[in-house]
C-alpha positions as CSV (number, residue, x, y, z in Angstrom):
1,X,-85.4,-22.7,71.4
2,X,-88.6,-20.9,72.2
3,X,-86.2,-18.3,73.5
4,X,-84.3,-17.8,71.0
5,X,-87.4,-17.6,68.4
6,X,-88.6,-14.7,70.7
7,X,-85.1,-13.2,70.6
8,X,-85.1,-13.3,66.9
9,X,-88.4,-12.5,66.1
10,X,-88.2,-9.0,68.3
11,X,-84.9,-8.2,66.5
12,X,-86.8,-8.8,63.0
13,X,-89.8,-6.4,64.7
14,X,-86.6,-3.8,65.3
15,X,-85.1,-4.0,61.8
16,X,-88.5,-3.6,60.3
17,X,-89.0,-0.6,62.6
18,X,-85.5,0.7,61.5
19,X,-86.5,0.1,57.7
20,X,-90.0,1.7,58.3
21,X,-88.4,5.1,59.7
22,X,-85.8,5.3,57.3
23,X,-88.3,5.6,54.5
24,X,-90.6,7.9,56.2
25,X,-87.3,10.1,56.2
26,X,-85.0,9.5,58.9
27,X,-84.2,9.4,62.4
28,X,-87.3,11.4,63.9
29,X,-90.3,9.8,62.5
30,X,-88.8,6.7,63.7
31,X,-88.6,8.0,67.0
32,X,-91.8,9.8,67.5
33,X,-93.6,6.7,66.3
34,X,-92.1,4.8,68.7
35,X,-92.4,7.0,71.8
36,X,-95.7,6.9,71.1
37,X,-96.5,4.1,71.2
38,X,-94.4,3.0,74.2
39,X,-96.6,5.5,76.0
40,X,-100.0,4.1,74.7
41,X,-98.7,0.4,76.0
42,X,-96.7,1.4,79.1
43,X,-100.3,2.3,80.9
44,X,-101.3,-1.2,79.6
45,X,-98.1,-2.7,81.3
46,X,-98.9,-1.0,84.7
47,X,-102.0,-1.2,85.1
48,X,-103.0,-4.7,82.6
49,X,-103.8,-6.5,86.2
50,X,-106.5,-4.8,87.2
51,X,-108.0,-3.6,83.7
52,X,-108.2,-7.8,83.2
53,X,-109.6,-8.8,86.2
54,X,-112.5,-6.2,86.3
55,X,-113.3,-6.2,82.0
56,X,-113.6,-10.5,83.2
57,X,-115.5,-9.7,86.5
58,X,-112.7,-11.6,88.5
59,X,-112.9,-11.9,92.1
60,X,-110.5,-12.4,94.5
61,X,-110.4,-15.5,96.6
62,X,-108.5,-16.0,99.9
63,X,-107.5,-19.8,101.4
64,X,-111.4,-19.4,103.2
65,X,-112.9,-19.6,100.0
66,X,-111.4,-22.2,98.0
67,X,-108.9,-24.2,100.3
68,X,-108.0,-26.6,97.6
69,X,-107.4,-24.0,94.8
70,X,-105.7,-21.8,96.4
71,X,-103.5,-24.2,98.7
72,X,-102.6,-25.6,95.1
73,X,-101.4,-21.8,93.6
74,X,-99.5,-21.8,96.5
75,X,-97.6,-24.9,96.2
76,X,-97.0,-24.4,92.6
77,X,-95.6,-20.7,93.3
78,X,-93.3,-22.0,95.6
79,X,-92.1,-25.0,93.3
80,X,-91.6,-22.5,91.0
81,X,-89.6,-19.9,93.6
82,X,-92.3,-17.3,93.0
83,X,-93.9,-14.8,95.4
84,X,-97.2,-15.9,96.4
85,X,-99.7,-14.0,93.6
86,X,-102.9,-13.2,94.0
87,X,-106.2,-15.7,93.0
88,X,-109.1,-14.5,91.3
89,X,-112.4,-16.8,90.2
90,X,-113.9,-15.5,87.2
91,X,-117.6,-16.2,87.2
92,X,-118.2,-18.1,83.7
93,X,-119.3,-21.2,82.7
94,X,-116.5,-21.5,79.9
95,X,-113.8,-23.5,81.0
96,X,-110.3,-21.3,81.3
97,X,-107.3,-19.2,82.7
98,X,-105.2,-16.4,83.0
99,X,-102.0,-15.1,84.4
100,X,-101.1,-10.9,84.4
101,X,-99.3,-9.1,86.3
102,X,-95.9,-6.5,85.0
103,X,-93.8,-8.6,87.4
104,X,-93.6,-11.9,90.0
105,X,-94.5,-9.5,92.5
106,X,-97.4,-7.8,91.1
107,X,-98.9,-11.3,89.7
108,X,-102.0,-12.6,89.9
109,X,-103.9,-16.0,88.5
110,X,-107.5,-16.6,87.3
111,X,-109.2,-19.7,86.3
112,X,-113.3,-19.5,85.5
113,X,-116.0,-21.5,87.8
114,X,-116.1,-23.5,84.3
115,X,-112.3,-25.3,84.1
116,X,-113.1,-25.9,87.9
117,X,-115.7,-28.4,87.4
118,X,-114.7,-29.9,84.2
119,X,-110.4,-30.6,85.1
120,X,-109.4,-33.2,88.3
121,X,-107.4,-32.1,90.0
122,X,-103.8,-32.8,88.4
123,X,-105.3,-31.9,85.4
124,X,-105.9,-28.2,87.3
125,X,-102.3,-28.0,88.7
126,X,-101.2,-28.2,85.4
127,X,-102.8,-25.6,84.0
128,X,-102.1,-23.5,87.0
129,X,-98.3,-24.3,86.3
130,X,-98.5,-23.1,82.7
131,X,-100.1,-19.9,84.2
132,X,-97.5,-19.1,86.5
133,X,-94.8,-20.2,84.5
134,X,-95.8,-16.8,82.1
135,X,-95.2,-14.9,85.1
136,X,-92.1,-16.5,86.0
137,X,-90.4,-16.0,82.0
138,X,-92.2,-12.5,82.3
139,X,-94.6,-12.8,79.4
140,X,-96.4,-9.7,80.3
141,X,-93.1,-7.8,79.8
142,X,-92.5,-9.4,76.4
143,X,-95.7,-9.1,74.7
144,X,-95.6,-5.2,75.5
145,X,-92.3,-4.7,73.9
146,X,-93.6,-6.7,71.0
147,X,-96.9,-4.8,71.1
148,X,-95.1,-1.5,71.4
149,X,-93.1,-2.5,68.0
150,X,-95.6,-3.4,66.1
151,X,-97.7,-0.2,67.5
152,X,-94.6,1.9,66.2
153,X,-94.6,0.2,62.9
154,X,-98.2,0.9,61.7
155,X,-98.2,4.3,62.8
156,X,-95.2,5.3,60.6
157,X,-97.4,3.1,58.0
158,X,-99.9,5.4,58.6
159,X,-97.3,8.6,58.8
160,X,-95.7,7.3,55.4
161,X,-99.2,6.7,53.5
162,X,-100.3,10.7,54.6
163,X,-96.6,11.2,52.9
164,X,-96.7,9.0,49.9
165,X,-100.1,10.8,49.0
166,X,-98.0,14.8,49.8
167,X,-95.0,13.3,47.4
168,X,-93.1,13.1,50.9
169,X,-92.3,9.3,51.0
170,X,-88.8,9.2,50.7
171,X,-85.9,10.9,52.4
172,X,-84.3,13.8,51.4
173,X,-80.7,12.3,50.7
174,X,-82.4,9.4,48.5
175,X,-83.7,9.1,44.7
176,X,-86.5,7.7,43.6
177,X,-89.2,10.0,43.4
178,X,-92.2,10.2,41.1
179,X,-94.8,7.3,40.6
180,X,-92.0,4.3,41.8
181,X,-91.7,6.1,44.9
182,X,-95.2,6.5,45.8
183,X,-96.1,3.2,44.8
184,X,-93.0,1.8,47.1
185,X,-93.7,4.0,49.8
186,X,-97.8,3.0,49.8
187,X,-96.7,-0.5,49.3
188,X,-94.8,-0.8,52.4
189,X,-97.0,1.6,54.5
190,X,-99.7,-1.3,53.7
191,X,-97.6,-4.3,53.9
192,X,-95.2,-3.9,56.6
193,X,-97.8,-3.0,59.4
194,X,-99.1,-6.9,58.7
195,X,-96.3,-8.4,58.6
196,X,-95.6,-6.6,62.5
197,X,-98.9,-8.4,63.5
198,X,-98.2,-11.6,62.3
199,X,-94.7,-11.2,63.9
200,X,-96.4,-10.1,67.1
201,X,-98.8,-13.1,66.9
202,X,-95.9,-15.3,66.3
203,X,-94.0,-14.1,69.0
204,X,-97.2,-14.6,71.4
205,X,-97.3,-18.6,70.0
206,X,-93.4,-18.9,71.4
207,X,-94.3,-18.0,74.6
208,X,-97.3,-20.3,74.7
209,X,-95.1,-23.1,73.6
210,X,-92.9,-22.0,76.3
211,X,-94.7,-22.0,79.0
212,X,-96.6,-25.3,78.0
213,X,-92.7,-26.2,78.6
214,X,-91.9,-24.3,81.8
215,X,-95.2,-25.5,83.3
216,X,-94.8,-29.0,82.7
217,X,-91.6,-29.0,84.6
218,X,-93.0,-27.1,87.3
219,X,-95.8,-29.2,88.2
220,X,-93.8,-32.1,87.0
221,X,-96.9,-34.0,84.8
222,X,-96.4,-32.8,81.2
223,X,-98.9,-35.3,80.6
224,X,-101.5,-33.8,83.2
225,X,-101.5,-30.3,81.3
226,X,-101.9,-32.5,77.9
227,X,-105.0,-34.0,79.3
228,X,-106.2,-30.8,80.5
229,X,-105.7,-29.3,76.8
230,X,-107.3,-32.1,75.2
231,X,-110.5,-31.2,77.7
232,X,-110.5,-27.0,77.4
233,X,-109.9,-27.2,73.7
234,X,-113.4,-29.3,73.5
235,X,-115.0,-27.6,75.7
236,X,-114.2,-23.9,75.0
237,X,-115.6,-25.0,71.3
238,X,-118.8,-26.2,72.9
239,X,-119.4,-23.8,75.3
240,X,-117.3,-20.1,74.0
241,X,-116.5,-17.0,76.5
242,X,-119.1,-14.7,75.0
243,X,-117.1,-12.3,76.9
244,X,-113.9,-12.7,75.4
245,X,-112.1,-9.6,73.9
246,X,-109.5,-10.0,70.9
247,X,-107.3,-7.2,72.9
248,X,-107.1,-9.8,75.7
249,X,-107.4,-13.2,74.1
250,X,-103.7,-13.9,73.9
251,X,-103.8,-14.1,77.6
252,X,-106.0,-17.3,78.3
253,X,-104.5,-20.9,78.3
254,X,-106.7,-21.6,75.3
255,X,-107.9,-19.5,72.9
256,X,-111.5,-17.9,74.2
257,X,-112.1,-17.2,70.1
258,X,-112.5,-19.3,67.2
259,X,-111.4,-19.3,63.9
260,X,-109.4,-21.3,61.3
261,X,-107.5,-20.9,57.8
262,X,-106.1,-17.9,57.3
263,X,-107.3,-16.9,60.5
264,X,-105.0,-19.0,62.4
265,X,-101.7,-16.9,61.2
266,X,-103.3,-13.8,63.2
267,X,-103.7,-16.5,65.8
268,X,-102.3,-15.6,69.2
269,X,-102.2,-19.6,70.3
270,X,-100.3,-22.4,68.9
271,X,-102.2,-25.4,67.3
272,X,-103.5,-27.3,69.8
273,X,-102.4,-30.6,68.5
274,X,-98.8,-29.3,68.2
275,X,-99.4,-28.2,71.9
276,X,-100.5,-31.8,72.9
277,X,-97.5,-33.6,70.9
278,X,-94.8,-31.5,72.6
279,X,-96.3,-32.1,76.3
280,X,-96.6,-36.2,75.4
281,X,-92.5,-36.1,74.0
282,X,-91.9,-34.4,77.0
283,X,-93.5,-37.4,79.2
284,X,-91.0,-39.5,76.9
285,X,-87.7,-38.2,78.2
């Protein structure tokens, strides 16, 4: 279900785009937009790994350093029938994790000196199964293309507010000038760029739900990774990344910043109760 709500979701990012460069006046706009900002995100997509690891100070750890850890990413990766990726340690007290990586072959994990002191063991493995079940469903790969959507969409926003303001916000083969059309065009230029965001956001809550899914089955204990939830949830509140970035925080297991209301629809995580419930039905069946 969780892959068909992505599916959907990017084809509703698409028709918006469609709808967007239509009223900026056809085929080009659309296109420029869109090349654009493919280019701005395909640098992200190549390079994400290492702009990650060093913004988080992440260092890379070999079986020497932490036999148990490591010996543990390595079992999961192989449950999983993924290359081995590379470990990283991130040196903060705030309990945590991350997977990047473009591919199963460019991956690497990180979890903070925080979530291992506070997790036991199982608890660990699960969260290391949600991590590398991203990497295995290729989560880097979707939230570009849903990032590079939504990128397209509010420049021709920005492309059709310049044009609403010249009297140039509707094509040339359509009606409709005057003050309706301006006031259409500016009213779209402003609304549709938010509703790509909270598209994108929605589409980054799928794939948590998804890999909360994926990782379960991986490590086998949904109610392991439930536990270890519970735990990060409480103690990221007590005890935030002061670190953290917005640009990044979809990437962590659990939400590095806080916020609430109306807030929560920009959110890039799923409630964490909802997250919780749907591990403990999985332990059910």
């Amino acid at each position: 279900m969780q892959r068909l709500k992505t599916t959907f979701l990017l084809a509703l990012l698409t028709v918006l785009m469609v709808t967007m460069g239509s009223a900026l006046g056809g085929r080009t706009g659309m296109v420029t937009a869109f090349v654009m900002a493919l280019g701005m995100n395909f640098f992200s997509y190549w390079f994400s790994d290492k702009i990650v690891l060093k913004m988080y100070g992440a260092q890379e750890i070999g079986e020497q350093d932490h036999p148990m850890f490591y010996n543990m990413v390595r079992h999961l990766a192989s449950r999983a029938g993924l290359p081995m990726p590379k470990v990283y340690i991130i040196p903060s007290d705030s309990p945590n994790a991350f997977a990047t990586g473009r591919n199963p072959e460019h991956a690497a994990v990180a979890a903070t000196e925080g979530i291992l002191r506070i997790l036991s063991p199982e608890e660990l493995e699960g969260v290391m199964a949600h991590e590398l079940a991203h990497v295995q469903n290729r989560d880097i790969l979707v939230g570009t293309i849903a990032a590079t959507f939504a990128g397209a969409i509010s420049m021709i926003g920005n492309m059709l507010q310049w044009g609403a303001m010249f009297g140039a916000g509707r094509g040339d083969d359509e009606e409709g000038g005057g003050i309706g059309g301006l006031v259409g065009s500016l009213a779209m230029a402003i609304i549709a760029p938010i509703a790509a965001m909270l598209i994108q956001m929605a589409v980054s809550r799928s794939r948590e739900y998804l890999a909360d899914a994926s990782g379960a089955e991986i490590c086998g204990r949904p109610l392991a990774l439930a536990s270890a939830l519970r735990k990060l949830h409480m103690a990221s509140q007590a005890l935030p990344m002061q670190e953290a970035r917005p640009a990044t925080a979809h990437m962590f297991i659990v939400n590095p910043l806080t916020g609430g209301g109306i807030a929560s629809l920009f959110s890039t995580h799923p409630p964490m109760e909802e997250r919780i419930a749907r591990l403990e039905q999985m332990a059910r069946y």
